[in-house]
Structure formats: structure tokens, C-alpha cells
N, C-alpha and C positions, 0 to 999 in steps of 0.2 A: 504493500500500500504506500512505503516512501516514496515510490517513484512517480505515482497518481499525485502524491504533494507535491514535490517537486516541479512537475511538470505544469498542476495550477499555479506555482506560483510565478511561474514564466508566464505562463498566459495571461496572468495578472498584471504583470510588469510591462508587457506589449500595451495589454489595453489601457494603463494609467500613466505610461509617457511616450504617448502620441508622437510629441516633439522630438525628443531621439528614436525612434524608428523612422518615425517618415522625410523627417527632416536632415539631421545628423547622421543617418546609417543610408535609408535608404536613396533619398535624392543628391548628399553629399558624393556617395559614390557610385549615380548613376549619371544624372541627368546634368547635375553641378560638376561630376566629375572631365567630363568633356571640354575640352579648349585645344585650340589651333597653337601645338606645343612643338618646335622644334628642337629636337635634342641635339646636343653635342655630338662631336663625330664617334662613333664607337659606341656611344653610353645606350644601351636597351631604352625603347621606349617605355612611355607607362600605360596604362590599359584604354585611357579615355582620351588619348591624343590623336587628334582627328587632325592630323597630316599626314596618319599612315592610313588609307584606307582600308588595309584587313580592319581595322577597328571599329569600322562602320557596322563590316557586316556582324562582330561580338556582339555589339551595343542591340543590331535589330535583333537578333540573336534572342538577349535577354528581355525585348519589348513582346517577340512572338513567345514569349512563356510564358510574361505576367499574362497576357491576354487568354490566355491557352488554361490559367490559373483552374478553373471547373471542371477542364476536362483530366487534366492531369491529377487532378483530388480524385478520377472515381479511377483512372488508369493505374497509379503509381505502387500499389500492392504487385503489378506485374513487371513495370516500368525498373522497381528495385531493386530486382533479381539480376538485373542486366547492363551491361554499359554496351550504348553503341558506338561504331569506330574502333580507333585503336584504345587499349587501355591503359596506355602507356606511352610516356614521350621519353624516346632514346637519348642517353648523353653521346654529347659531342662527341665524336669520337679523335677528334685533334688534341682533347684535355683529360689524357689517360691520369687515373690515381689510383693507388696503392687503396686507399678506402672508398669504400663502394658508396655512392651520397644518391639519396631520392629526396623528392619534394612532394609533400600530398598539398592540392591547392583546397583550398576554400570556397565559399558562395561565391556564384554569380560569373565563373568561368568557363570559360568554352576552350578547346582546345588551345587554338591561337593565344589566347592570353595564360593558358600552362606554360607552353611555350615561351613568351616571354619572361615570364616569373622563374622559369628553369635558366633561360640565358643571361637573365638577371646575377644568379645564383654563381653560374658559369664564368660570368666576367670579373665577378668582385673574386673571387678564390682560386679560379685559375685549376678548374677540375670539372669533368662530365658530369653531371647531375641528371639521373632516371626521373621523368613525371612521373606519377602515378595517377591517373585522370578521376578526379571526384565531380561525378554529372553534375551542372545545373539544370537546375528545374525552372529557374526564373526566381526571384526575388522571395515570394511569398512562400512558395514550396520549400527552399532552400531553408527558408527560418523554423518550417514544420520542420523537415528533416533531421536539422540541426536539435530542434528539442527534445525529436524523439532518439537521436543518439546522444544525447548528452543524460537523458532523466534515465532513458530505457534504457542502455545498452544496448541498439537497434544496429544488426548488422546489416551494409548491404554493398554491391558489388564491389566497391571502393576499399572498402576494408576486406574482402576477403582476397581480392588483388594483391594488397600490401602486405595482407599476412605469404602470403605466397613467394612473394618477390624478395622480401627480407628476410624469409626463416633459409631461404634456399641460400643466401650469402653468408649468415650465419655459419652455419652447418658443414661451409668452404674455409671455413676458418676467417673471414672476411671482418676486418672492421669496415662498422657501417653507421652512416649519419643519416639522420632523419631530417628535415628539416620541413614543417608542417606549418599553414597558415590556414586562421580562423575553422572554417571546419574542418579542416584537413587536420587540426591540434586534436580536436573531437577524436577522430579517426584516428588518429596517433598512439593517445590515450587507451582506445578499445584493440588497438592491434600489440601496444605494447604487455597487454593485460591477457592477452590470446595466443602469444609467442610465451613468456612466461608458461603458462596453462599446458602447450603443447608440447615445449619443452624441457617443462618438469616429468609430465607423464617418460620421456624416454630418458630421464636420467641427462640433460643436457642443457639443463638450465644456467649452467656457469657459459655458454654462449655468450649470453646476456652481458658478458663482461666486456664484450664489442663494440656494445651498444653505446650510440652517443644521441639524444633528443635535443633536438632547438625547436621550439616555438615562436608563431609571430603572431598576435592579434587572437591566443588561445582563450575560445569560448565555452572548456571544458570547467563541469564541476568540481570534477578531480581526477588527477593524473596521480597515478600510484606508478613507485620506482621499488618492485616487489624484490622484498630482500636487502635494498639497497644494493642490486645485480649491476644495475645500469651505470656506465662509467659517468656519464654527466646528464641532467637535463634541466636545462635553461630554457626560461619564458622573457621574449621581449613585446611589451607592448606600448603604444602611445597611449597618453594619458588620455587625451580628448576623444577615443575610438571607443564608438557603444559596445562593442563585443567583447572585449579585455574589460571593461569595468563589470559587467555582470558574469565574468568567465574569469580569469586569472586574478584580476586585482582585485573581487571579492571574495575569492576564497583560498589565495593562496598560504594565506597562517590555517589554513584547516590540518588537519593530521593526515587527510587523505589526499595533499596538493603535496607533490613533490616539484623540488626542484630552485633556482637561483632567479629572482628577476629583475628584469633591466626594465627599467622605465622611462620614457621619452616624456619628460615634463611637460612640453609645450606646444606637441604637435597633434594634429585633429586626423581624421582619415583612416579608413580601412584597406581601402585596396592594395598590393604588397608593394607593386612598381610603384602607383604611384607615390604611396605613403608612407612608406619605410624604409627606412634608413637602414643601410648595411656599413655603417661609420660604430667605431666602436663608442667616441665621444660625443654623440647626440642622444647616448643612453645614460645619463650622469645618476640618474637614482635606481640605486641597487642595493640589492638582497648583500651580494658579495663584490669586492672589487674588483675580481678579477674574470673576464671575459673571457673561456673556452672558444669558444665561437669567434673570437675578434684577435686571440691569442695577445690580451692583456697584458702588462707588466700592470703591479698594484699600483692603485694609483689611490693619491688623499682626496676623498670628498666632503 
């Protein structure tokens, strides 16, 4: 029955601040997100830069879903069993490394912008990075889904993809980095909880010792680090981003929130390109000083 609480008290939280869903999450990162952005030479675009025109067809993309929003409410019991396309975007293969790195994306992506968020990933660290494709459904479906895998522990294609793709590097003796934004932290969470599970049954849980998690914009309740197996995991999120205030930065003192987090004081935005910083010193408030993920020296705050 927690999970029925739980789940109302989301649903309560949507219907009593209108203004950060629709305003602040939703429109900031759809419709507000959009501008005639020219990036530097090299530097990845961000998702709602409407000088690349792949980005046009994203954006309609995410317009023919909200719209679609009814039918996919009576479809998505079959819809979640399945990813269409590929399920998977390949690293580089110019940017070999020693550790295997995937990225689970978040709401509101369609391929073309995993993609991005992967070469995102690709250019700041100078290593292949696996997509792992987590469907959108369009805006509305995407915030269902999300509640139901954060209250329920609701699996579906996206997570048993990942479980798949990770335990198999694993298993190769593979260190391996996750790096997961907003749902895709969700999914993180329930795959690193499912690897554990699997891994124990055959006697092969010290795997686990591989294991390295980064979070961005994580909208989970709780991330368990069972055992304390997992070598690090780290949550970064912007302070002004609705999805990390009700996911990581309210519950990360709970007992069942593991991990170190970095906070971006001053900046507003969900989307990964556009809004997130891959700088280690744009994250000045922190759990610990020293940055895994940015390979820190400590610094005085």
C-alpha cells in the first residue's frame, strides 16, 4: 500500500503547482526551450536549437504525442513491452576506452537528441558512450511513466535493455559507467537494484565492484548502493530544475538515497544539452569535494 501513497502524493504535487509543471518543466523545456542558437565550432548542439533542423522534426516529434496523449493512455500496456527502432545508440567508434560508458536518456527524447546527449558525453571525456534508448511518449505520458517507475518499480523495455547490456560487460570483467539523466536516473536506480538481484543469485555480486553511477536531473525516490558494492555514485543537479527538487534534493538524507551530490546553485533547466553543465566548477554545492566524475582535486568551499 506505500506505493499507492506514494504515488498520490505525486499526483498531488502535479495538481497543486501548476506553475512548475507547466511552466518551469514543461514549457521551459519545450516550447521556451527553442531559439535560433549557433554553437561554436565543435561544441554539440543543445536539443531546442532551431538552426539544426533535425531538431524541428524532435520538437514535432514531441507535439504529435502530447496530441496523441488518449490514445496512447488506452495503447501503452502494449506500447511498454516494446521499443521501436534501434534500442541502442553505438559509441563512437574513433573514442575506444578501457571502460565501457552508456547513457540512459530521460523525458521527452527521441532518438536524434540521445544522440546528441551521447556526443555531448563523447566530446567532454574523450570516450565512446552506448545510448540506451528510453521511448518518449510525449510530455504527459513521460511524467505517468516516470511515477509509475519511481513509486512502483515498473519495468519496461528501457530497463530490461540496460539490464542486459550492463550485466553482459560486467560479467567481461568490464568497468563500467552509467551515466543517466532525469528518467533515465529512475531507470538507473531499478536496473542497478536488478543487477544486484541477478547477480547475487549466481554468486557474482562483487561485479558490482565495477560499477561506477552519475546522475543528472535524478527524479528517483531512492537509489540504493546494495552493500555499498558500487564503486561510486554521484547525483548532479541544478537547483532551479523541477525534477531534482522533488527526486534527489528531497530525498537524498533518506537512508535509502545513496550517493554524493553536486548542486548547481543558480541555474534553471532540465534538458541535458541544453542545461547542464559538464564543468566541474559550476557545481560548487556539494555533498563531498571531490568530483569522481570531473576527477576533482579537493577543493575549499
Amino acid at each position: 500500500m506505500e506505493e499507492y501513497r506514494f504515488a498520490l502524493e505525486d499526483i498531488s504535487w502535479i495538481i497543486f503547482h501548476p506553475y512548475d509543471v507547466i511552466v518551469d518543466f514543461l514549457l521551459k523545456n519545450s516550447l521556451f526551450a527553442a531559439r535560433f542558437i549557433h554553437n561554436p565550432p565543435g561544441e554539440v548542439p543543445g536539443e531546442g536549437d532551431l538552426f539544426y533542423p533535425r531538431n524541428w522534426i524532435s520538437i514535432f516529434h514531441l507535439v504529435v504525442n502530447f496530441l496523441l496523449t488518449p490514445l496512447i493512455a488506452v495503447l501503452y500496456p502494449f506500447l511498454r513491452m516494446k521499443s521501436f527502432g534501434n534500442m541502442v545508440r553505438n559509441p563512437d567508434p574513433s573514442k575506444p576506452s578501457d571502460v565501457k560508458w552508456f547513457f540512459i536518456n530521460g523525458i521527452l527524447v527521441d532518438h536524434w537528441w540521445l544522440d546528441l546527449n551521447c556526443r555531448k558525453l563523447e566530446m567532454r571525456f574523450n570516450v565512446g558512450v552506448k545510448g540506451i534508448y528510453n521511448r518518449s511518449y510525449g510530455p504527459i505520458w513521460d511524467i505517468v511513466e516516470s511515477i509509475l517507475q519511481r513509486d512502483f518499480n515498473m519495468y519496461n523495455a528501457s530497463v530490461i535493455n540496460a539490464i542486459r547490456e550492463i550485466i553482459r560487460e560486467l560479467r567481461n570483467e568490464q568497468p563500467v559507467r552509467i551515466i543517466a539523466h532525469s528518467q533515465g536516473a529512475i531507470i538507473a536506480g531499478l536496473v542497478v537494484d536488478e543487477l544486484y538481484r541477478l547477480l547475487s543469485l549466481s554468486d557474482e555480486k562483487n561485479y558490482l565492484r565495477n560499477l561506477e553511477v552519475f546522475t543528472f536531473a535524478n527524479g528517483a525516490r531512492d537509489f540504493r548502493n546494495p552493500e555499498g558494492l558500487i564503486k561510486v555514485i554521484e547525483h548532479y543537479a541544478n537547483i532551479g530544475d523541477v525534477i531534482p527538487r522533488v527526486g534527489v534534493l528531497a530525498n537524498s538524507s533518506n537512508s535509502d538515497f545513496d550517493g554524493d551530490v553536486f548542486i548547481n546553485g543558480s541555474t534553471k533547466g532540465h534538458l541535458f544539452n541544453r542545461y547542464y553543465s559538464l564543468n566541474s566548477q559550476d557545481y560548487p554545492i556539494r555533498t563531498n569535494p571531490s568530483s569522481v566524475l570531473f576527477h576533482d582535486k579537493k577543493v575549499e568551499l
